[in-house]
N, C-alpha and C positions, 0 to 999 in steps of 0.2 A: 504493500500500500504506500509506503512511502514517497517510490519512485513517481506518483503522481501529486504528491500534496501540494506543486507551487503550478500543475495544469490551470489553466482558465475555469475549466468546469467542475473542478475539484474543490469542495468544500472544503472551507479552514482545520485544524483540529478540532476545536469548540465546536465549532458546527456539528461536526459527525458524532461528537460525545450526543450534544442534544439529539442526533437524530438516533442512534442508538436507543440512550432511555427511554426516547420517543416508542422506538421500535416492541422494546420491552414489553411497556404500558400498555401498547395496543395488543402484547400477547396474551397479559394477564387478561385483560379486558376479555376477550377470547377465551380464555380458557376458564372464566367465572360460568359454574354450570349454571344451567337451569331451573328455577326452583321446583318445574317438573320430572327433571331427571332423578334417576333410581337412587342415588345415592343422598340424596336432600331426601326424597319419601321417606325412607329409610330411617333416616337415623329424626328426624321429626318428634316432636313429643303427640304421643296417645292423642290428648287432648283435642291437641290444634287438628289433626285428621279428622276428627268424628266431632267436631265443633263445624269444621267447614262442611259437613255433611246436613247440616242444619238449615233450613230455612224458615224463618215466621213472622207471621205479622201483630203488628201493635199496635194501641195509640197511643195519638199525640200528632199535634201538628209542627214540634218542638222540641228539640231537647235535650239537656243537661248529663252533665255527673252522674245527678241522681233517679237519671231515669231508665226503669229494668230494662229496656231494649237496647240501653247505654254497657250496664251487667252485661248482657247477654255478650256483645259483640266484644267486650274486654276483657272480660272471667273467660268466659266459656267459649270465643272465638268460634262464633258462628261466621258462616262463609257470606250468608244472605236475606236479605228483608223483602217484602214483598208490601204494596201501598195500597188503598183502597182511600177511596171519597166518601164512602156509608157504612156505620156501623151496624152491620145486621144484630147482633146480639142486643145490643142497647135500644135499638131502633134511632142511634142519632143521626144524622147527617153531618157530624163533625166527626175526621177520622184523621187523614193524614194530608190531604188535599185541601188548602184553601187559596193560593193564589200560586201563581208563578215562583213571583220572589221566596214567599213561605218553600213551597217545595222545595227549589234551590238551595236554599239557605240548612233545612230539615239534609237533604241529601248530603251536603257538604259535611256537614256535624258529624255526621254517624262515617262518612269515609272517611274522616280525621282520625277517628278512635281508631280503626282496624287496621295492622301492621300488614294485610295478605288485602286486596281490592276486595270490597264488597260486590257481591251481585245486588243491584238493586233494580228490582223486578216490579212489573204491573201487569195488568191484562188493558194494555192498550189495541182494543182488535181493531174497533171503530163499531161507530153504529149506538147499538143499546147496550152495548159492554164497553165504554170509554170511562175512564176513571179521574180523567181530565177532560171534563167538561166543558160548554162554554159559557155558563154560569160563573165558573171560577177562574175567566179569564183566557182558553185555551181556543185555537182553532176546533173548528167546527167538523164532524166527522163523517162518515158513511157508512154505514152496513156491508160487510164481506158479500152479502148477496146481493147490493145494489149493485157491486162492483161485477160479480158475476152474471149479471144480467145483462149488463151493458157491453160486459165481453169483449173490452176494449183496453189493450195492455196500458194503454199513454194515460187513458183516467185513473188506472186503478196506481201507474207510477207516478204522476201528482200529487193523490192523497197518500199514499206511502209514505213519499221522502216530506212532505208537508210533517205527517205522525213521527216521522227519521229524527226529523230536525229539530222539532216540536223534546222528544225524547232528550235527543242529547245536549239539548240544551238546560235540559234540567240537572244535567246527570245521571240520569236512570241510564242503565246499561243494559239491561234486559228485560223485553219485550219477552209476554207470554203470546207469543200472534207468530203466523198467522195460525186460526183454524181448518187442520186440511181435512176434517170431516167431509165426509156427501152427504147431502141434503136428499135422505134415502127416504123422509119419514117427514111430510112439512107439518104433522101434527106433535114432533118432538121437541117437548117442553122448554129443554135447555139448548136445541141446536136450531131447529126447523121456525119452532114459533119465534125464537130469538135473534131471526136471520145474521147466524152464527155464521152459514156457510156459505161461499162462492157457489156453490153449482151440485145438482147429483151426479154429473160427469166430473171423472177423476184426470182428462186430461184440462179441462178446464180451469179443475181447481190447483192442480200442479201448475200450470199454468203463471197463474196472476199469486199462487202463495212466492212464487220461484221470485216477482217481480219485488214481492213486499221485502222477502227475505234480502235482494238483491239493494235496495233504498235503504236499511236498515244497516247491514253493512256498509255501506258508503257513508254511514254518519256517526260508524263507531258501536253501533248497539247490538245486542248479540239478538238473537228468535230461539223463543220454543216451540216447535211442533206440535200440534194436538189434535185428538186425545188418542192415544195410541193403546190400541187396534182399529180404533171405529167407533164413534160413539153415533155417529149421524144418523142409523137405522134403529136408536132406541125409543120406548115408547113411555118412560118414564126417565128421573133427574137422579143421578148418582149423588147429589147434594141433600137428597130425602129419604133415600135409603135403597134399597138392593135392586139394582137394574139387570137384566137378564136379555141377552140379543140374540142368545143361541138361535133362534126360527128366524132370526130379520136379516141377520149380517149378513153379508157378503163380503169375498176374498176380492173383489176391487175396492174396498176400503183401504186395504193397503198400497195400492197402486199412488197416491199422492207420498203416501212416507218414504216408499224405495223412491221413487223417483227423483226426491229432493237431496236423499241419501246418497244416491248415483251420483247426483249432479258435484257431491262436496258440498254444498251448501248448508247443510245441518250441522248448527251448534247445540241443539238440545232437544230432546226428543221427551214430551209429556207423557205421560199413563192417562189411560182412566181407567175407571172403578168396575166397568161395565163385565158381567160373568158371562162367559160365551162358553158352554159345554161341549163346542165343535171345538174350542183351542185348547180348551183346560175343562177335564170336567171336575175339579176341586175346588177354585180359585179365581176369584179377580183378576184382572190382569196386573194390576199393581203390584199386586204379591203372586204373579204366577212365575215360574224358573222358566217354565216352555216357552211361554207368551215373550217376555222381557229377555231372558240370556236366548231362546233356542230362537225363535220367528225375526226378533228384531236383530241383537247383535249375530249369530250363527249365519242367519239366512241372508237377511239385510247387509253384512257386515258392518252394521251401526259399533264402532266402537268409540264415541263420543259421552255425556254429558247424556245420562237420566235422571227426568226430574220425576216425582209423583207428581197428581192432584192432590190435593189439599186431600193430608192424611186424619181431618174431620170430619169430613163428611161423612153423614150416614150410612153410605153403601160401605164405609170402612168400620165407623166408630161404633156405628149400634151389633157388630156382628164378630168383632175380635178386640181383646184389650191391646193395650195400646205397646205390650211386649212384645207380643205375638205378629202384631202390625207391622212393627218395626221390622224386627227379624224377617218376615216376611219378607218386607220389601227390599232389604235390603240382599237377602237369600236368592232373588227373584233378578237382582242387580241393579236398581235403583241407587244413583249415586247421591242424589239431594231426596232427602223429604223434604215434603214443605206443610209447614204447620198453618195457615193462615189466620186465624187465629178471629174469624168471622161470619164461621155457623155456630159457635163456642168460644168462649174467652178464654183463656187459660192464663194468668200471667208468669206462670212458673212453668210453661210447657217447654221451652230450650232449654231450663233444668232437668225436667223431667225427661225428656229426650237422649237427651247426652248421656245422662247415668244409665239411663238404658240401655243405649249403646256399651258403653264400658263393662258394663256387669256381662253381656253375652259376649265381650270377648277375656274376658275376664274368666267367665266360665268354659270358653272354647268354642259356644256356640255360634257367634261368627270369627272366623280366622282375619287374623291381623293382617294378614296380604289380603281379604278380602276390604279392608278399610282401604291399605295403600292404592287398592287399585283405582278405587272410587277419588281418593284426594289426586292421585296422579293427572286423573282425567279431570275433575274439578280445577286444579293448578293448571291444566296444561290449556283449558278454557279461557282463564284468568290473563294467562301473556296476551292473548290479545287485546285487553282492555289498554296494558301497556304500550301497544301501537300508536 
């Protein structure tokens, strides 16, 4: 090296020292793993695994130190909250939503607390399920089936990236939408009558979900898929108790989930409650192994991010304790439950959860690689919020 130091295009000594260190730094930089890589899983404390495994909702429109959803996300490092604008249990209409700034500011608070990005989730579909309304300030929305009717990709991409934008301007990072139901059944309570769904054709509704999931990503926000296997051919509300599809379903229900799957575009994939005895004849599909590990990750090869439905609702809660549930769904391969905490209040249910979890691996009855697995996939979700 020498022979060239007094060249024109040869840098000083100094120089080459700084660009050396330079070099270093950028290897360390480099060589800083993943926080989803195997070896951070690994060696992780118990806790923080099966805390990010968590998701639930509370109130307050606000909040402090002292407030349990504050616990939650400190003690017990839950991964994720979930928002609502109405209190079904109380019957109030003060929940978590009251303005722009309020939500903003509410969001802000709670990802200050959390060392790991919180998911912070809503059921923004549009329509009669917007959770930001525009009473409280927000763009005005559509119905998934207005959009499917009109069967026009450019409408359904303006109200998208309008909800995209809308979204990540608050902070919220994930979107419970779109829903890839078929509208198999327009007298179904929670999907049909609540023009939940694009269309009873599944390339229609792959279609225009592909587009929302597509606006969505472009403004940073992750989607969940729903409700998986099918809930659009039921003729009662998994929110009220025990739904049964076995004589309704049909195997192109699944046709919008592979397809979205195929596409890469799937960051989360929702359950629902609904018992189909042509897929399982024991079990929900939330807590089914066939349904969730064998149909969706085996066949699908969905190896992403499973969330539950809200592990309250009656088709869950009137019919297994909440041990049983748990294990279940997590047996079943559910990486988040989510507590929502708005067909029943709970305010010790991310306590109650958590020890849950602990005590069945504590006892052996779920295996600790079956946690890793689930935080691995939760974390490796999570780097994208860092984009």
């Amino acid at each position: 090296m020498a022979m060239y130091e007094n060249t024109p295009w040869c840098p000083s000594g100094n120089f080459r020292k700084i660009c050396c260190y330079a070099l270093i730094l950028c290897i360390l930089v480099i060589s800083v793993p993943s926080f989803s890589e195997d070896r951070y899983v690994v060696n992780e404390p118990l806790d923080q695994k099966i805390g990010q495994m968590i998701m639930v909702g509370f109130r307050g429109l606000s909040v402090d130190d002292r407030s349990p959803i504050m616990e939650d996300i400190t003690k017990r490092k839950i991964g994720g909250v979930i928002l609502f604008d109405y209190d079904v249990p109380s019957g109030s209409p003060v929940r978590n939503i009251k303005s722009p700034d309020q939500v903003t500011s509410l969001v802000k608070d709670m990802q200050s607390a959390s060392k790991i990005p919180l998911f912070i989730a809503i059921d923004q579909e549009g329509g009669r399920v917007s959770r930001l309304k525009e009473r409280f300030g927000f763009p005005p929305t559509v119905s998934e089936q207005y959009l499917g009717k009109r069967n026009d990709p450019e409408v359904t991409k303006r109200y998208a990236e309008q909800a995209a934008k809308t979204l990540a301007g608050l902070g919220i990072n994930v979107n419970f939408a779109p829903v890839v139901d078929l509208d198999r059944n327009p007298g179904n309570p929670v999907i049909g009558k609540l023009e939940r769904s694009f269309s009873y054709d599944p390339d229609i509704v792959s279609r225009h979900s592909t587009v929302c999931i597509d606006m969505l990503h472009r403004h940073g926000v992750l989607s969940a898929i729903k409700h998986f296997p099918g809930h659009g051919s039921s003729s009662s509300d998994s929110h009220k108790g025990f739904v049964d599809v076995t004589g309704e379903w049909s195997p192109d229900e699944l046709r919008p989930f592979e397809a979205i799957i195929q596409s890469g575009r799937c960051d989360m994939v929702m359950t629902a409650h609904i018992f189909n005895a042509g897929l399982d004849p024991l079990w929900p599909a939330t807590l089914s192994h066939g349904i969730i590990s064998g149909i969706l990750r085996d066949d699908m090869g969905f190896d992403g991010v499973v969330v539950s439905d809200d592990m309250q609702m009656k088709a869950i809660r009137s019919f297994y304790g909440l041990e049983k549930a748990v294990k279940m769904a997590i047996d079943a391969g559910c990486d988040i439950l989510v507590f929502a905490n708005n067909s029943v209040f709970d305010e010790d249910i991310a306590a109650r959860a958590t020890g849950v979890i602990k005590k069945l691996v504590a006892t052996g009855e779920i295996k600790r690689e079956r946690i890793d697995e689930s935080y691995r996939r939760i974390l490796r979700l999570k780097e994208k919020l860092k984009r």
